[in-house]
C-alpha positions as CSV (number, residue, x, y, z in Angstrom):
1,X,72.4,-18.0,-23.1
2,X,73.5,-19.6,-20.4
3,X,71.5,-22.8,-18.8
4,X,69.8,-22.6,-15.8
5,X,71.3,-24.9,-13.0
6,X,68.0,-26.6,-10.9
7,X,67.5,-30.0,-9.2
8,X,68.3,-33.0,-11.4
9,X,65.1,-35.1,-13.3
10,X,64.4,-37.3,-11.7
11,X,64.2,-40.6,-14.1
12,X,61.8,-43.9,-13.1
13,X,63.1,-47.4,-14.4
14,X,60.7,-49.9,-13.9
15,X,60.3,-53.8,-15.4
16,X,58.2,-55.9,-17.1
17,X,57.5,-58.8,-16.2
18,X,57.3,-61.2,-19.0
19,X,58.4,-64.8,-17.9
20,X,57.3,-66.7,-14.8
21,X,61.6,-67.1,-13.1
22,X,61.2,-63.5,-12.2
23,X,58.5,-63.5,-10.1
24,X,60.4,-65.6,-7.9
25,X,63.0,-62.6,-7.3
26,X,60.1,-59.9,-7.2
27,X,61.5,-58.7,-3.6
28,X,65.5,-58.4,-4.5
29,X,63.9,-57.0,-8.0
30,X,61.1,-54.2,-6.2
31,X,64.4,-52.8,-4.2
32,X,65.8,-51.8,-7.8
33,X,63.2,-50.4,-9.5
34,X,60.3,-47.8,-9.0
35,X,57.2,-49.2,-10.7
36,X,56.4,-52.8,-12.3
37,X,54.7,-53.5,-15.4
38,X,53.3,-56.9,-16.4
39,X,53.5,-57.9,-20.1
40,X,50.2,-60.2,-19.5
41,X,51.1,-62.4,-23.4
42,X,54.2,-63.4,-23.1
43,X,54.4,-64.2,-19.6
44,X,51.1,-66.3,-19.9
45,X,52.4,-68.4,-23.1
46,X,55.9,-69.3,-21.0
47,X,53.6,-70.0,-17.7
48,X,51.4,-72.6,-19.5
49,X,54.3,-73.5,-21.9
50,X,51.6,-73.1,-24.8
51,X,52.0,-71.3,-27.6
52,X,48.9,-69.2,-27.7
53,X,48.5,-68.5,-31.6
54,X,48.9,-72.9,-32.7
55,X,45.3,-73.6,-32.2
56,X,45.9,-77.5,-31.9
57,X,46.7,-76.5,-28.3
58,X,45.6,-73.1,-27.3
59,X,42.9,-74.4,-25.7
60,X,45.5,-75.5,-23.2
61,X,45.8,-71.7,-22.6
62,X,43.5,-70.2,-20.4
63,X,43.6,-66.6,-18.8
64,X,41.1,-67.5,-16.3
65,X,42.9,-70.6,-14.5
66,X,43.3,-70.4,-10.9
67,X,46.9,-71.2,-11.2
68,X,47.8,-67.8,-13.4
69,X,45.0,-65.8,-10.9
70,X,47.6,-67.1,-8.1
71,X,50.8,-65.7,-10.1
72,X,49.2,-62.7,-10.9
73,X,47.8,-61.8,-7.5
74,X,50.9,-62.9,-5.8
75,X,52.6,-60.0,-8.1
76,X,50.1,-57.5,-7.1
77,X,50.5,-58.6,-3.3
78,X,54.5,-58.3,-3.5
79,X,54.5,-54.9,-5.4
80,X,52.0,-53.7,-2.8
81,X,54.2,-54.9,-0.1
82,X,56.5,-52.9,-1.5
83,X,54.8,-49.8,-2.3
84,X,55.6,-50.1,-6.0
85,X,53.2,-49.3,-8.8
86,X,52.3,-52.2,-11.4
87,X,49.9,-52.1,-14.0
88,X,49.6,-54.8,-16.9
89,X,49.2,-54.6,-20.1
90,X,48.3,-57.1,-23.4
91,X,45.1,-58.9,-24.3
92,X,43.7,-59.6,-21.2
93,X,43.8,-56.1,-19.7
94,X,41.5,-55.4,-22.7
95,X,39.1,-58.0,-22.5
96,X,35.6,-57.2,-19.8
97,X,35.9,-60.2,-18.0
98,X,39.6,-60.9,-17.5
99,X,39.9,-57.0,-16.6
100,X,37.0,-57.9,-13.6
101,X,39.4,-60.5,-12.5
102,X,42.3,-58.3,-12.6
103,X,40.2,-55.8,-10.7
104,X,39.4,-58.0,-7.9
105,X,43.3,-58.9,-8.0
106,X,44.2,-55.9,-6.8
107,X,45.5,-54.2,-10.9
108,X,44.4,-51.0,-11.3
109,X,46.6,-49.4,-14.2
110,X,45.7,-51.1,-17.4
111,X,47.4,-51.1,-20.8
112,X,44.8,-52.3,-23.8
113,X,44.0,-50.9,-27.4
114,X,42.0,-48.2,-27.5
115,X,39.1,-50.6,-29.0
116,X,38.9,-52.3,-25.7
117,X,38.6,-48.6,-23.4
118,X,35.1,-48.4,-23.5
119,X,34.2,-51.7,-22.3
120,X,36.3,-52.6,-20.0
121,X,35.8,-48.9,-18.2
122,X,32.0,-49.4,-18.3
123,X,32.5,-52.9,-16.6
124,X,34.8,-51.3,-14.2
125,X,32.1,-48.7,-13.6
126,X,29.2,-50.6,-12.8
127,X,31.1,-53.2,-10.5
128,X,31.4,-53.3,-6.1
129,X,35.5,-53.5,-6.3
130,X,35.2,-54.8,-2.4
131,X,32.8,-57.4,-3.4
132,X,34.6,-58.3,-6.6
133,X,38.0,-58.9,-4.4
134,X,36.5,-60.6,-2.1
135,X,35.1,-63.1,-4.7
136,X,38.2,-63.2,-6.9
137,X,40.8,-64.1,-4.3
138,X,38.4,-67.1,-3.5
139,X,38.7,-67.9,-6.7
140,X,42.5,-68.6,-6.6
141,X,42.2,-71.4,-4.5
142,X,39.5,-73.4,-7.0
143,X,40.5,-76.4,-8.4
144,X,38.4,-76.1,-11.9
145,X,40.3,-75.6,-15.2
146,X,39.1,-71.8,-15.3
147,X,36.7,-69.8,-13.4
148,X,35.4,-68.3,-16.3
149,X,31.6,-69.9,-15.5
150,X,31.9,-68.1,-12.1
151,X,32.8,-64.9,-13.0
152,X,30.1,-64.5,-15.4
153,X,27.2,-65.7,-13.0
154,X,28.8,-63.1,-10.4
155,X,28.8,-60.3,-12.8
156,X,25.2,-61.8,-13.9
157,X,24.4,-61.9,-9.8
158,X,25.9,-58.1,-9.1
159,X,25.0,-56.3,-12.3
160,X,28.8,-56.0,-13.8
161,X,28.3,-55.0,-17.7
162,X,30.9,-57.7,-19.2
């Protein structure tokens, strides 16, 4: 039998994005590839310089900082600049609350065990994704250690199952 000649496939490469130096060439790096994936662990234990699983200083470690809120939504805003998909994946793609804040960051493809699935899409069911941006990029600019308090009240204030 003979093979059929057609178009060729057509193959995506994408990234991950997994340590904070790379951000800084997101534009020469969204020129080279078709989508962007951020690996959400290992790029938050080399951004705080913490190693998340010593717990004499994991509470150095928070997902909820404004500083890592900044990084991540500067991410989504470059990507989107670029018309690239980017998704994230690890812990806090799977967790209610930090998948609110990534939803009000602008992430919409998320990676998490299948545990997590029913939580996270029953938050991300009963939320105002306008309102919750609106909030969350406010939040970037906060000088607290972590904004955790604040996203509970305003899922407590807008009825977002967390």
């Amino acid at each position: 039998a003979q093979k059929k000649e057609g178009p060729p496939t057509k193959v995506s490469v994408g990234t991950m994005i997994e340590v904070p130096s790379i951000v800084w060439q997101l534009p020469h790096l969204l020129k080279e590839v078709d989508f962007i994936s951020v690996g959400s662990n290992d790029l938050m234990q080399f951004f705080f310089a913490v190693d998340r699983g010593n717990p004499k200083i994991s509470d150095r470690y928070d997902t909820l900082s404004p500083s890592l809120l900044s990084l991540l939504r500067h991410i989504a805003e470059q990507c989107e600049q670029a018309g690239k998909p980017f998704s994230i994946c690890g812990d806090i793609a799977g967790r209610p609350l930090e998948a609110m804040e990534l939803l009000g960051l602008g992430y919409r493809n998320f990676s998490m065990s299948s545990e997590a699935l029913g939580r996270v899409k029953q938050m991300a069911l009963s939320a105002d994704i306008n309102k919750l941006q609106d909030f969350v990029r406010g939040l970037c600019q906060s000088r607290d250690h972590s904004v955790r308090d604040q996203l509970r009240a305003f899922a407590r204030d807008h009825s977002i199952i967390i």
